[in-house]
C-alpha positions as CSV (number, residue, x, y, z in Angstrom):
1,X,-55.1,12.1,-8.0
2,X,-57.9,10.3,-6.3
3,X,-61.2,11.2,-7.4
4,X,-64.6,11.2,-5.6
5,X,-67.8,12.5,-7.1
6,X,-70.3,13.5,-4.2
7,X,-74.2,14.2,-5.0
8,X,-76.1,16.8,-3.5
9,X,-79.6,17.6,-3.0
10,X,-79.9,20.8,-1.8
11,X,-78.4,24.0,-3.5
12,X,-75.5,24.2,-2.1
13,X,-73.0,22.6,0.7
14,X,-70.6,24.2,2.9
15,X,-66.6,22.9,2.3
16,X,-66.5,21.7,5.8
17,X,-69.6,19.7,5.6
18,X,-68.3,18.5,2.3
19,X,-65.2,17.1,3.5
20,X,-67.0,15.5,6.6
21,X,-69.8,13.9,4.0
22,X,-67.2,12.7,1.5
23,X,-65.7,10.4,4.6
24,X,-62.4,12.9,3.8
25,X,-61.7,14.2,7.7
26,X,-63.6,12.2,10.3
27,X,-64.8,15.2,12.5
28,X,-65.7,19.1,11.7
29,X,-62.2,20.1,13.8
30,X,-60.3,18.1,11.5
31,X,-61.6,20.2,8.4
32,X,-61.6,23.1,10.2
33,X,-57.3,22.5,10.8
34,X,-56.5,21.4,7.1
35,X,-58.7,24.2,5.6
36,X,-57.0,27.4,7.9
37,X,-53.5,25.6,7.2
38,X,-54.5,26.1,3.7
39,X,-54.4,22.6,2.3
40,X,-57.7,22.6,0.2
41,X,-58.2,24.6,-3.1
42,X,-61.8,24.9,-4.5
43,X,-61.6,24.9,-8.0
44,X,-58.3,25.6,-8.2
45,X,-57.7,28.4,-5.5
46,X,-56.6,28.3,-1.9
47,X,-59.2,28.3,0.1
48,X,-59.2,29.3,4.2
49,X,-63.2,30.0,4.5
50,X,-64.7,26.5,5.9
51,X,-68.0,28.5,4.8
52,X,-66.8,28.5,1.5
53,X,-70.6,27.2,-0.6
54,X,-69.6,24.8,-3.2
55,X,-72.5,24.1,-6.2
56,X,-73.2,21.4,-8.2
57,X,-69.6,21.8,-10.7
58,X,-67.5,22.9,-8.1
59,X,-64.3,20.9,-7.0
60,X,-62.2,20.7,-3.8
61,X,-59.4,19.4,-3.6
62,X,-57.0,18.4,-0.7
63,X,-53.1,18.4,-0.3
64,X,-53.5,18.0,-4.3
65,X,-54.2,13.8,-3.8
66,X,-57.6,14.0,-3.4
67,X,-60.6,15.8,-5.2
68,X,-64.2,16.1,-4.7
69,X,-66.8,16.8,-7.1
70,X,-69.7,18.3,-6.5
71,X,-73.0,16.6,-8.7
């Protein structure tokens, strides 16, 4: 599995904006598909919310290739 670690400097970002900032979907319709077809877990779960607030800890992860982790 690919691994990306992604800082933050705010309290919190949203899973779409995460994938966008990461460089993992190129526009906000692209996470928008992946996420309602239930590709991305956050920290291990399914996730369908695109609103979903990921903290500093918290992981994403996509079709199970690639994860993101939030510093």
């Amino acid at each position: 599995m690919e691994r990306h670690e992604i800082s933050i400097s705010t309290e919190y970002i949203k899973l779409q904006d995460l994938l966008k900032f990461a460089g993992a979907v190129e526009t906000g319709g692209d996470a928008k598909r992946i996420i309602q077809e239930g590709r991305v877990t956050v920290n291990g779960e399914s996730c369908t919310m695109r609103g979903k607030k990921l903290r500093p800890g918290d992981r994403a992860a996509i079709d199970g290739e690639t994860e993101l982790v939030v510093r």
